[in-house]
LUMVO-428627 format. One record per residue (C-alpha): residue number from 1; x, y, z. Coordinates in steps of 0.1 Angstrom, whole numbers, always signed. Example, Ala and Ser with C-alpha at 12.3 -4.5 7.8 and 13.67 -1.06 7.14 Angstrom:
<nodes>
<node seq="1" x="+123" y="-45" z="+78"/>
<node seq="2" x="+137" y="-11" z="+71"/>
</nodes>
This chain:
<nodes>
<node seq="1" x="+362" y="-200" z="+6"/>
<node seq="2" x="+372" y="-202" z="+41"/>
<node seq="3" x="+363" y="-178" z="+67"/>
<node seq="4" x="+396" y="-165" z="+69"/>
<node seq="5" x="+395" y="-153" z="+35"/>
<node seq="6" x="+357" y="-132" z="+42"/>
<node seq="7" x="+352" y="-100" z="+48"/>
<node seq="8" x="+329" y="-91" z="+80"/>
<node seq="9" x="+309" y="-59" z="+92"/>
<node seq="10" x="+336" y="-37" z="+95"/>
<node seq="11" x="+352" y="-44" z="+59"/>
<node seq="12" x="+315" y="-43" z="+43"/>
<node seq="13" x="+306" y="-12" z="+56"/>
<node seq="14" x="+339" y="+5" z="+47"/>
<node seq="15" x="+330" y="-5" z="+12"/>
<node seq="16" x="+298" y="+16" z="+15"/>
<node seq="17" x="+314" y="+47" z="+32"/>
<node seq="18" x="+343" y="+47" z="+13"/>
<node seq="19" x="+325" y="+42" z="-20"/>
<node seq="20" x="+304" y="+61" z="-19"/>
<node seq="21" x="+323" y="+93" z="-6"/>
<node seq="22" x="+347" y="+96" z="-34"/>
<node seq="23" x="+362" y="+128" z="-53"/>
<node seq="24" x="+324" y="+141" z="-60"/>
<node seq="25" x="+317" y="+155" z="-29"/>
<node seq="26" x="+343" y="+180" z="-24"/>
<node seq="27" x="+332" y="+198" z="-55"/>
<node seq="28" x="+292" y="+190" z="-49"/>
<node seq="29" x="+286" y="+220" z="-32"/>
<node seq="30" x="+297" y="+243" z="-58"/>
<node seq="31" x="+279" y="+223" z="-85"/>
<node seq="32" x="+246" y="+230" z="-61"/>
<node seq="33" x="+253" y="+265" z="-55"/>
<node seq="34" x="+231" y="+277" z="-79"/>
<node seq="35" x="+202" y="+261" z="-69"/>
<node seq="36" x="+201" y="+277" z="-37"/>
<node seq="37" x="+172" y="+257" z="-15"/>
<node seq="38" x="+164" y="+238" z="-39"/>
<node seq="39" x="+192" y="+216" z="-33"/>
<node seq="40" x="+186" y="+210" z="-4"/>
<node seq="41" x="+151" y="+195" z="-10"/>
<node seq="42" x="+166" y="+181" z="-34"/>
<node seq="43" x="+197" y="+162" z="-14"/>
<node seq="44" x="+163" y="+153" z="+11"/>
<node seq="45" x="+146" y="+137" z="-20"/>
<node seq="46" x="+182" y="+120" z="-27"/>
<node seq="47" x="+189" y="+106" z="+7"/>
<node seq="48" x="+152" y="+94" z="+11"/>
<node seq="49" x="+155" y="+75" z="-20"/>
<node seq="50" x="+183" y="+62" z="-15"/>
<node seq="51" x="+179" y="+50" z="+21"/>
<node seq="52" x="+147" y="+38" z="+10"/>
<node seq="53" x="+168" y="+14" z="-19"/>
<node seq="54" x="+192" y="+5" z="+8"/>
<node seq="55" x="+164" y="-10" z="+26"/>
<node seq="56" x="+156" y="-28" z="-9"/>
<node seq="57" x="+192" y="-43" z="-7"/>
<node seq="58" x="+189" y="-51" z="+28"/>
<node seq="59" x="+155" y="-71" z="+25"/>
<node seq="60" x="+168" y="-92" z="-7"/>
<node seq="61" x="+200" y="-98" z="+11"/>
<node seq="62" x="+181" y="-115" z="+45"/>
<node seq="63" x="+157" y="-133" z="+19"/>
<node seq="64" x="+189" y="-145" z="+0"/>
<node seq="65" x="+217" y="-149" z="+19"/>
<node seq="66" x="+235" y="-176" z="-4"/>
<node seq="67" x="+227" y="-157" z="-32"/>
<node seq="68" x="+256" y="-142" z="-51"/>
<node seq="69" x="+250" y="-105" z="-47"/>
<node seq="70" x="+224" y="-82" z="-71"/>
<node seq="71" x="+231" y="-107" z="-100"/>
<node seq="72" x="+214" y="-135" z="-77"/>
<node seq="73" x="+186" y="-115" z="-63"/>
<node seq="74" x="+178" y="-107" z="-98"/>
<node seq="75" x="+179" y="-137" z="-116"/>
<node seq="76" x="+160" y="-154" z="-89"/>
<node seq="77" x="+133" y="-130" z="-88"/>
<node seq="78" x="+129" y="-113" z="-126"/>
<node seq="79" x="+147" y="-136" z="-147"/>
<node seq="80" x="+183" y="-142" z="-162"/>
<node seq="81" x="+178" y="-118" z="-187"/>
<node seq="82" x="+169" y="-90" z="-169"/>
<node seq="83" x="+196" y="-100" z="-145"/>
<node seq="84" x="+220" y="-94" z="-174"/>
<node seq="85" x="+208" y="-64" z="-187"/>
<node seq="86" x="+206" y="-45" z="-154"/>
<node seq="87" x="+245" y="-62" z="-142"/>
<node seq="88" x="+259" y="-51" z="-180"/>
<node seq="89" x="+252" y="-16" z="-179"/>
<node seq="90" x="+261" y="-16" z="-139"/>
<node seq="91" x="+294" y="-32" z="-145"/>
<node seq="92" x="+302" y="-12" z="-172"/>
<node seq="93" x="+297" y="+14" z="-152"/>
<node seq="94" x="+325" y="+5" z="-129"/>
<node seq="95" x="+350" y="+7" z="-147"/>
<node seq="96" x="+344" y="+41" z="-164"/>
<node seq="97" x="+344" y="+53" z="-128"/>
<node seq="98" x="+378" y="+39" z="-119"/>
<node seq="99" x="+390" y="+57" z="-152"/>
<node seq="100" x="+372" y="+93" z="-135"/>
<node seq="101" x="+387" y="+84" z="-103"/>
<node seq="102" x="+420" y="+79" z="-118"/>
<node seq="103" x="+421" y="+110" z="-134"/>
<node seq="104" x="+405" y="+133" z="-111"/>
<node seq="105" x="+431" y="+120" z="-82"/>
<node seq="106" x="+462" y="+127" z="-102"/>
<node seq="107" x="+451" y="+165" z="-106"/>
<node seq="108" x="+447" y="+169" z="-73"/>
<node seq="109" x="+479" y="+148" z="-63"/>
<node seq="110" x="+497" y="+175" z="-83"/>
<node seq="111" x="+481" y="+201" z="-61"/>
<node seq="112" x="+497" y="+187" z="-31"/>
<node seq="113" x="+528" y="+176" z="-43"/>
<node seq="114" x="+533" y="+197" z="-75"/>
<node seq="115" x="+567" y="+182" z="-83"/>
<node seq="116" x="+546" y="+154" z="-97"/>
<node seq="117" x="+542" y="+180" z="-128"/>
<node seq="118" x="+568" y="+164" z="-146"/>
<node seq="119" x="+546" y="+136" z="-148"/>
<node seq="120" x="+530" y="+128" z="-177"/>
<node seq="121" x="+497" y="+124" z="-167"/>
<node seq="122" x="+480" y="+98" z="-184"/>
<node seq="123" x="+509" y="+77" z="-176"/>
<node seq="124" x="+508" y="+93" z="-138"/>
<node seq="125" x="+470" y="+81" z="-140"/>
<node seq="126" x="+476" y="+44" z="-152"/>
<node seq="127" x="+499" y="+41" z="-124"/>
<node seq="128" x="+477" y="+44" z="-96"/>
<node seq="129" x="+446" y="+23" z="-115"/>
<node seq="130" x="+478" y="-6" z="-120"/>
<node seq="131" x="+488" y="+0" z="-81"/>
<node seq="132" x="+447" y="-3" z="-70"/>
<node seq="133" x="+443" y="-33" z="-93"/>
<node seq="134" x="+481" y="-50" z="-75"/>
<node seq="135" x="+467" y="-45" z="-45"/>
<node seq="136" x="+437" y="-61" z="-47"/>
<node seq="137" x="+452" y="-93" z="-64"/>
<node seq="138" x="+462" y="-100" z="-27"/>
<node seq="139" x="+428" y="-104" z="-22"/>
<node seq="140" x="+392" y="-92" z="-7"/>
<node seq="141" x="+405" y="-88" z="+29"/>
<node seq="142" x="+435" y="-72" z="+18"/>
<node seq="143" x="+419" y="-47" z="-7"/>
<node seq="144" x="+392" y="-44" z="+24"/>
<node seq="145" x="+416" y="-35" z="+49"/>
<node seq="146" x="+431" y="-4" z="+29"/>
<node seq="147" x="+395" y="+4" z="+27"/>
<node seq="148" x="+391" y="+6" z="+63"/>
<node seq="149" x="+428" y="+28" z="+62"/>
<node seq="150" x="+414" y="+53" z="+32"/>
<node seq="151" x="+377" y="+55" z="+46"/>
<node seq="152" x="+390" y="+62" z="+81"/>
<node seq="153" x="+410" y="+92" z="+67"/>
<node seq="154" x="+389" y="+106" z="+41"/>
<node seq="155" x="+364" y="+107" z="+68"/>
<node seq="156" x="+386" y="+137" z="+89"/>
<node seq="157" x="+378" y="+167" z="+65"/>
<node seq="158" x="+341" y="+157" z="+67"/>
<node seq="159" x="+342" y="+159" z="+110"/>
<node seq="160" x="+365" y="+193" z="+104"/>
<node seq="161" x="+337" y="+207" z="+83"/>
<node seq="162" x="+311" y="+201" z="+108"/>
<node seq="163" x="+331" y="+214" z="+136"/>
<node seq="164" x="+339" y="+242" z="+118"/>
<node seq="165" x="+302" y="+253" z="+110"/>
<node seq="166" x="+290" y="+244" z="+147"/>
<node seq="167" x="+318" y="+268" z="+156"/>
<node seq="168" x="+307" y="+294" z="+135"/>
<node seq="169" x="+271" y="+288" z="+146"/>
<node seq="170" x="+281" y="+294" z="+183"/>
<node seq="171" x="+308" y="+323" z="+179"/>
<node seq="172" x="+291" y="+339" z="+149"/>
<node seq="173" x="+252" y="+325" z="+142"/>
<node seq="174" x="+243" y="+360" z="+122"/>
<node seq="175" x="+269" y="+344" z="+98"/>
<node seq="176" x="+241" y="+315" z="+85"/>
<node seq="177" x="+217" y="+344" z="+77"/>
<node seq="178" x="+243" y="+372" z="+59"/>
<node seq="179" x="+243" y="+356" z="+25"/>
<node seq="180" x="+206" y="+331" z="+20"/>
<node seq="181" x="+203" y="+315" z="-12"/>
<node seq="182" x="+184" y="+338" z="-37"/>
<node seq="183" x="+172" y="+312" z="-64"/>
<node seq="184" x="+135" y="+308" z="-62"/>
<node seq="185" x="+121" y="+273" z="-56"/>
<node seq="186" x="+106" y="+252" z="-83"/>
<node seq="187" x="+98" y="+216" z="-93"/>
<node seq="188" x="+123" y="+217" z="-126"/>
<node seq="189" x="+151" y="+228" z="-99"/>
<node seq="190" x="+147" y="+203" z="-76"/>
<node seq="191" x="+146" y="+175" z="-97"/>
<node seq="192" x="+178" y="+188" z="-109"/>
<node seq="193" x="+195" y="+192" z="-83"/>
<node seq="194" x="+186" y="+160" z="-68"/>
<node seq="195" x="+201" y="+144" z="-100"/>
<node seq="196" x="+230" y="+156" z="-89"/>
<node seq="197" x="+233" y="+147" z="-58"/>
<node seq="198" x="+229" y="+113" z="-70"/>
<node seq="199" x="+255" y="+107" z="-83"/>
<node seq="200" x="+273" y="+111" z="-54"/>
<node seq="201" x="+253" y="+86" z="-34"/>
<node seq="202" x="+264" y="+58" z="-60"/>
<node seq="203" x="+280" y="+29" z="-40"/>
<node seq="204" x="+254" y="+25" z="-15"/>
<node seq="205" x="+252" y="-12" z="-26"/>
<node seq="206" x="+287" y="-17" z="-25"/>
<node seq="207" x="+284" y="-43" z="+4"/>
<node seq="208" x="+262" y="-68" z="-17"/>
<node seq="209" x="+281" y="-69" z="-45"/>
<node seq="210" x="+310" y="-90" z="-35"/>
<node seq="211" x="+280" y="-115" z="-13"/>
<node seq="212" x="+302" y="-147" z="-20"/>
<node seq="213" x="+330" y="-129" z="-1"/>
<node seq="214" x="+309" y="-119" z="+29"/>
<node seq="215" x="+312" y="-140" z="+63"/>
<node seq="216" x="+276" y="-144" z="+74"/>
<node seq="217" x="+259" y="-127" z="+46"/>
<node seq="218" x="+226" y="-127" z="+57"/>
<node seq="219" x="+229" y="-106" z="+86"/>
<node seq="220" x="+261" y="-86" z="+80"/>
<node seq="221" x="+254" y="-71" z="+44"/>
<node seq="222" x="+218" y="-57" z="+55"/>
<node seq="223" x="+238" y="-43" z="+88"/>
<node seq="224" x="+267" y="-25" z="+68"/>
<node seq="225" x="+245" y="-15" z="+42"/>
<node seq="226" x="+222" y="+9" z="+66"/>
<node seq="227" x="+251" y="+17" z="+88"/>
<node seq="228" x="+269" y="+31" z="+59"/>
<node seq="229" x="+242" y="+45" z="+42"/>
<node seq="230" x="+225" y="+63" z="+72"/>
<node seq="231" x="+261" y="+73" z="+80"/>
<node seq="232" x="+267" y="+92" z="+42"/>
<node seq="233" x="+234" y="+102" z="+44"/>
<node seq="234" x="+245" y="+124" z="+78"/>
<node seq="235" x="+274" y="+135" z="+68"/>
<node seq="236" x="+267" y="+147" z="+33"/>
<node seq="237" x="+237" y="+168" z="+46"/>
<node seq="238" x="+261" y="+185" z="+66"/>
<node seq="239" x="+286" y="+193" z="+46"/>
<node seq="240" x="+262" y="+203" z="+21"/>
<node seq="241" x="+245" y="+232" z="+44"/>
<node seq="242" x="+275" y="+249" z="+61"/>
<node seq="243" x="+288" y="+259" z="+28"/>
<node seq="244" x="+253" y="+269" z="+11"/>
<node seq="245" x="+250" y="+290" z="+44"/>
<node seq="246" x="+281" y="+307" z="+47"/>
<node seq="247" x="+297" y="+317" z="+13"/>
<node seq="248" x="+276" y="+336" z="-9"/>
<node seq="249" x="+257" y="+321" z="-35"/>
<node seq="250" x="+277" y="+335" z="-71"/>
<node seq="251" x="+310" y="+334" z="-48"/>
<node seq="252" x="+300" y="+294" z="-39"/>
<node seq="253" x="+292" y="+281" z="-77"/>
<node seq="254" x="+323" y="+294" z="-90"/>
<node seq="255" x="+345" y="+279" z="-61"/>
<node seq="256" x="+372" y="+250" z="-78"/>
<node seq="257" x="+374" y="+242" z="-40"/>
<node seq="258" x="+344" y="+250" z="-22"/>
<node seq="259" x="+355" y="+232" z="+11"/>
<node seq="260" x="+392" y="+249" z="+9"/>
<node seq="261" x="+372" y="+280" z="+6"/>
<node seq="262" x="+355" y="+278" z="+34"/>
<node seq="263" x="+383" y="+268" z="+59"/>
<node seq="264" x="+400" y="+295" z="+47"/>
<node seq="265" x="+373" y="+320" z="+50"/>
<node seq="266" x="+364" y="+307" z="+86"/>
<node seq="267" x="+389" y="+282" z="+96"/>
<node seq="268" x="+431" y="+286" z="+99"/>
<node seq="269" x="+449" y="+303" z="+67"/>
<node seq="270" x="+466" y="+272" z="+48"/>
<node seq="271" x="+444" y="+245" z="+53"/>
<node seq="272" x="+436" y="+244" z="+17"/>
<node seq="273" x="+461" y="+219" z="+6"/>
<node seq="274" x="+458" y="+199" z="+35"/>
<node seq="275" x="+422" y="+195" z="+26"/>
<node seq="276" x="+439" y="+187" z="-11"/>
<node seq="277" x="+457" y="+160" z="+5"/>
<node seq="278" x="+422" y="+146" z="+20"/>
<node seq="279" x="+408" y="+150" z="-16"/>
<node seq="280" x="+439" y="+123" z="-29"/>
<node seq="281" x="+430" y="+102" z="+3"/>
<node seq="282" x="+394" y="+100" z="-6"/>
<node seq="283" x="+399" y="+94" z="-41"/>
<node seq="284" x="+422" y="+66" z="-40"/>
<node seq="285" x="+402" y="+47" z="-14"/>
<node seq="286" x="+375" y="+49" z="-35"/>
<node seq="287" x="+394" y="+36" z="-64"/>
<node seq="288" x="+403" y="+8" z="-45"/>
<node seq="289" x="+367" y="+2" z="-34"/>
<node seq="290" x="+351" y="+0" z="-71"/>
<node seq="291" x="+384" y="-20" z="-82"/>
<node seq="292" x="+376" y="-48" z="-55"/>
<node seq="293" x="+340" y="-42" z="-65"/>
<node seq="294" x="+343" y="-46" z="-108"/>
<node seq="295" x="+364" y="-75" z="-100"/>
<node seq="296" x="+337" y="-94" z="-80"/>
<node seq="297" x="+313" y="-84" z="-104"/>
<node seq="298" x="+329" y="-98" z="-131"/>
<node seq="299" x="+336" y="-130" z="-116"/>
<node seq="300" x="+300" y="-132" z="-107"/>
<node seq="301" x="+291" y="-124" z="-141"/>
<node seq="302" x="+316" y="-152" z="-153"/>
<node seq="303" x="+302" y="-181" z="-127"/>
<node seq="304" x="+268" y="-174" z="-138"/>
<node seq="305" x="+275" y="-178" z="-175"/>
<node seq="306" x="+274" y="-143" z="-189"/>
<node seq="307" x="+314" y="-132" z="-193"/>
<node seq="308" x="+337" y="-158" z="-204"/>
<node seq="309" x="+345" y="-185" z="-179"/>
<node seq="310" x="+380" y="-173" z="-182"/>
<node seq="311" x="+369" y="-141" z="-159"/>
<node seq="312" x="+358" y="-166" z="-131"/>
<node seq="313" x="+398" y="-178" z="-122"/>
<node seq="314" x="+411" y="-172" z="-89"/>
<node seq="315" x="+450" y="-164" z="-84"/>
<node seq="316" x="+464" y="-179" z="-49"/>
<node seq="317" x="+454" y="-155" z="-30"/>
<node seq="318" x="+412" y="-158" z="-44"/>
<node seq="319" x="+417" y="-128" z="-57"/>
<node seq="320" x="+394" y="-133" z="-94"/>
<node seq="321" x="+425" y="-121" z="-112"/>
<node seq="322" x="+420" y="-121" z="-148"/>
<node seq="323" x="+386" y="-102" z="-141"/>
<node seq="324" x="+408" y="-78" z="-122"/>
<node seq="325" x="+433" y="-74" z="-153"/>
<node seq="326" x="+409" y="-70" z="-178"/>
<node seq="327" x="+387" y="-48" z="-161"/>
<node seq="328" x="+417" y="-29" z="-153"/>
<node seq="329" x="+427" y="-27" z="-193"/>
<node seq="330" x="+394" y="-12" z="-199"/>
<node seq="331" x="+395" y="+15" z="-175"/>
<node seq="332" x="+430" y="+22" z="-186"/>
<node seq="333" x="+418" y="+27" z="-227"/>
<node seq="334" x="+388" y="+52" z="-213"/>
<node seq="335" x="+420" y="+69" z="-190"/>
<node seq="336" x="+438" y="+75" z="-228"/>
<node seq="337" x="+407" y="+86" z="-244"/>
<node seq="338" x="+407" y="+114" z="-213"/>
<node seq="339" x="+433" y="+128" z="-221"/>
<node seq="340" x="+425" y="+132" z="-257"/>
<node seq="341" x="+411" y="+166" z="-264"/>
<node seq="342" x="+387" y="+155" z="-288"/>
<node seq="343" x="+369" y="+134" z="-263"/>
<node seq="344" x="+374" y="+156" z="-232"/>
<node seq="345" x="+342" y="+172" z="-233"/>
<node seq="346" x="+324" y="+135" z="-239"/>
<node seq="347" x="+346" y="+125" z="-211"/>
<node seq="348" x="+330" y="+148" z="-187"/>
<node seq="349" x="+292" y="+134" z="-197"/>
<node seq="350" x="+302" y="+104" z="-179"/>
<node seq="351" x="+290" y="+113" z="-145"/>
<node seq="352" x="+253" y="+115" z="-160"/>
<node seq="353" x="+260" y="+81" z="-181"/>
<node seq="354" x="+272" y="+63" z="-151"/>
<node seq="355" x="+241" y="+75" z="-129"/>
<node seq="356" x="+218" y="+65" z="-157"/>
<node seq="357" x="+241" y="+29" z="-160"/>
<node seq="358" x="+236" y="+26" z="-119"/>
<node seq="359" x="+191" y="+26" z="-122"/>
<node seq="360" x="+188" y="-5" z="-140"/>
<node seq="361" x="+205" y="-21" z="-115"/>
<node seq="362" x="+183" y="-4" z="-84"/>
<node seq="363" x="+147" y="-10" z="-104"/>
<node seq="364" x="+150" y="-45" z="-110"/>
<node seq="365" x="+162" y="-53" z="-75"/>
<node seq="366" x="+131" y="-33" z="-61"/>
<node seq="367" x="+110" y="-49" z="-87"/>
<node seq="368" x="+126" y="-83" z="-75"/>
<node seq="369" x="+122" y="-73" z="-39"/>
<node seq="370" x="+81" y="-65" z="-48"/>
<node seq="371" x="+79" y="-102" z="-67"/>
<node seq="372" x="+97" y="-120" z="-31"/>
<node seq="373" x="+65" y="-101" z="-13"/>
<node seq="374" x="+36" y="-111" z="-38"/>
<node seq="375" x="+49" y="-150" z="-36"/>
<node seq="376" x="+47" y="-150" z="-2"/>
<node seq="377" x="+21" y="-166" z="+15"/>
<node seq="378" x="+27" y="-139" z="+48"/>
<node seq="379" x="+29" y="-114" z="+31"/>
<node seq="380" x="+0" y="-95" z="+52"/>
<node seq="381" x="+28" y="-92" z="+80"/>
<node seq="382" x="+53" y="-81" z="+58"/>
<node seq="383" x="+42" y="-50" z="+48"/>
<node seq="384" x="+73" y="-31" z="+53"/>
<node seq="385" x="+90" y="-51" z="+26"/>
<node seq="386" x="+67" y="-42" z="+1"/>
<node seq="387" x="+62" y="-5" z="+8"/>
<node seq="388" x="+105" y="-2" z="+6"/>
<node seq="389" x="+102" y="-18" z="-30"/>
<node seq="390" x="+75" y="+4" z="-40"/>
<node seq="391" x="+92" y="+35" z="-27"/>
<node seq="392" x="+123" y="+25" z="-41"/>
<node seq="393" x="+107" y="+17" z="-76"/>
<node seq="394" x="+94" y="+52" z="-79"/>
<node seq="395" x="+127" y="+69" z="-68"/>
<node seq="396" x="+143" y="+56" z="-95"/>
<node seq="397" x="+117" y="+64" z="-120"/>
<node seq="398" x="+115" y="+101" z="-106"/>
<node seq="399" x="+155" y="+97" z="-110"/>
<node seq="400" x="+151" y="+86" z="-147"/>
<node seq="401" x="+127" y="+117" z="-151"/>
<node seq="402" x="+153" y="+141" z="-136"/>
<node seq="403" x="+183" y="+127" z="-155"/>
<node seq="404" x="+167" y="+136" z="-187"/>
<node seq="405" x="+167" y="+117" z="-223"/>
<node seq="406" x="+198" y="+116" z="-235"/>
<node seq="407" x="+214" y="+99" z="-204"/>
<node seq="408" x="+188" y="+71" z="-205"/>
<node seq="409" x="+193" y="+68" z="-240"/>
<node seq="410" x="+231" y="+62" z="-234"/>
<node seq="411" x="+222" y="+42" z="-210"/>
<node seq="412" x="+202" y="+20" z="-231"/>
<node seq="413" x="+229" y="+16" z="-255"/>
<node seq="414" x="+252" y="+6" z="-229"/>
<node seq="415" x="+228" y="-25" z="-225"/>
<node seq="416" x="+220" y="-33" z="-265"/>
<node seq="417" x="+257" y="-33" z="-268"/>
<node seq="418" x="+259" y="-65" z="-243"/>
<node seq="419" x="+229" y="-84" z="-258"/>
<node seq="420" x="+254" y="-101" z="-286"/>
<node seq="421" x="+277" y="-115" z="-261"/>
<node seq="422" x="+243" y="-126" z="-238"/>
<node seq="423" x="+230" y="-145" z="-269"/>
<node seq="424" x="+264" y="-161" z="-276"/>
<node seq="425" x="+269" y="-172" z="-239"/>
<node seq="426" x="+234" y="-182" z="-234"/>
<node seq="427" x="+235" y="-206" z="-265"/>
<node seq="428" x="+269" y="-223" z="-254"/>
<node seq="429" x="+261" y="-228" z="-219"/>
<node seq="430" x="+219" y="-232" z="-222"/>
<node seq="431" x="+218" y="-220" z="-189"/>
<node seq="432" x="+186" y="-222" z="-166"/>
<node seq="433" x="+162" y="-195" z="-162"/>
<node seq="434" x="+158" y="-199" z="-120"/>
<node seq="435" x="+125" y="-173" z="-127"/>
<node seq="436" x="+107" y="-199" z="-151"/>
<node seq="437" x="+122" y="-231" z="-127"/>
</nodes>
């Protein structure tokens, strides 16, 4: 691919911001209310962890820089099959979010704009996956640049928040102090609460995964992927606090708006659906984020030998399009089953299944970060490297811990149900195992 056709710092690091800060946020302090501090040590333990993996990310990416993203650092390191089984549940994964993001963007749409009522919403729902999925068959640099557009914007309520509670600390400090969290601090709590905040730090890898689409990958995916880490990490403690702070605790956890709440309470009467309109914004970039993402994915899968070769076709524009169609007929079949009341209330499980689909994918990269270190022969200087993978190895064990059984059962399941299609590919192609070369 030409570098005309690459994405650079700018578009990279879009793909972690805007990825990551999806729809998730803007109801996360409301699912954290309850655990008063808690969540905050928790959301400490989060960020940690998940600065600590975005080191992991950065490392493999410097020591493989012509590597195809986390499917190449992993079959390099562990293994093809563990490669596969850690990409299957991840890119499985992707595409159940898209159907989330789908759905949870046309209920706020209607917010907004509530002629959109006399939509049907399923159909309202497949329309904006279809438009994501159009877009980005233009391809990577024009799916990045409406990142850079959606991340920019989504990026204003998060600055307003913080002004907002650095107002109220100047003009009104006794505020912070009228309402303090009441839940009492324990271990069972934390872990909790750090679970969920998790989930809301998914994407953080975002800029690896389309590596072959990266100008200079070497140096620009281990930039992006700490400048937009370090960057969430910032802004999500912030937001996180001012609310815990000012709005009492019971009031807080039974907010369907928590941020609209506050801006009200403190801010200009109104602002509420502006904020709603924000909410859309963020949504949809992050849509289109995970939609350029699935697609690389599954083209990577494809080159390798795992998916179909069929999935590995580029349209004109090197846009994988037949990855991007039938990821996109997935999501839209878990966008129907959403709207089915039968499977509502499975629907909602997702967000656990998807974290729990997401640690496969960050263990065996730190694991394959730890085997780079222990083959080589500096190693003694390169300390650093293998105290991130160690970090990072725990996190996500402490993660799986939090998350509970059933989760990491589903998750399990998600990978067994893969391991047919791995033995069928991996006896027509006899591919080689780079880990055993």
């Amino acid at each position: 691919m030409s570098d005309g056709k690459k994405i650079g710092f700018w578009t990279c690091t879009a793909l972690v911001v805007g990825n990551v800060i999806g729809m998730g946020i803007f109801l996360l302090p409301a699912s954290l209310a309850p655990f008063g501090f808690n969540a905050l040590i928790g959301w400490g333990i989060t960020l940690f962890g998940c600065l600590t993996l975005a080191l992991v990310f950065s490392h493999l990416s410097r020591s493989m820089p012509d590597a195809d993203g986390p499917y190449g650092y992993i079959r390099n390191t562990l293994g093809d099959l563990p490669a596969y089984m850690a990409l299957w549940a991840y890119w499985i994964s992707l595409w159940l979010t898209n159907a989330a993001l789908a759905t949870g963007v046309v209920g706020y749409i209607t917010v907004v704009i509530p002629e959109f009522n006399a939509i049907q919403p399923a159909l309202f729902a497949l329309g904006l996956l279809w438009l994501l999925v159009i877009v980005n068959l233009f391809g990577v640099r024009t799916g990045g640049a409406v990142q850079i557009v959606t991340t920019t914007l989504k990026l204003l309520p998060m600055v307003a928040i913080g002004v907002l509670g650095a107002s109220v600390l100047l003009t009104a400090p006794e505020s912070y102090v009228a309402h303090p969290p009441t839940a009492p601090i324990t271990l069972g709590d934390i872990m909790a609460a750090s679970t969920i905040a998790l989930f809301a730090m998914l994407g953080f890898e975002s800029a690896s995964v389309p590596a072959a689409r990266v100008g200079n990958a070497g140096v620009t995916i281990p930039r992006a992927t700490m400048a937009g880490t370090v960057l969430v990490a910032v802004v999500y403690m912030v937001v996180s606090t001012v609310p815990l702070l000012l709005i009492p605790e019971g009031e807080l956890a039974e907010a369907s708006a928590p941020f609209a709440l506050l801006m009200e309470r403190f801010g200009n009467a109104g602002s509420g659906r502006w904020l709603a309109l924000f909410v859309v914004v963020s949504g949809l970039g992050a849509l289109n984020g995970w939609t350029l993402l699935v697609g690389e994915l599954t083209r990577t899968m494809a080159v390798n030998g795992v998916l179909p070769a069929m999935l590995a076709r580029n349209n004109r524009h090197g846009a994988p399009m037949a990855a991007l169609l039938v990821t996109g007929l997935f999501a839209s079949a878990m966008i129907a089953m959403s709207y089915s009341q039968s499977l509502v209330a499975a629907f909602t499980f997702i967000t656990r299944v998807v974290t729990a689909a997401n640690l496969p994918l960050y263990l065996a990269c730190a694991l394959g970060l730890a085997a780079i270190w222990l083959r080589d022969p500096d190693r003694g200087r390169r300390r650093g490297v293998m105290a991130s993978a160690t970090i990072g190895t725990l996190y996500v064990v402490f993660a799986l811990v939090g998350l509970g059984g059933e989760p990491f059962l589903y998750a399990l399941g998600l990978i067994a149900l893969g391991l047919p299609l791995y033995a069928v590919m991996r006896r027509s192609r006899k591919m080689p195992d780079p880990a055993k070369a």
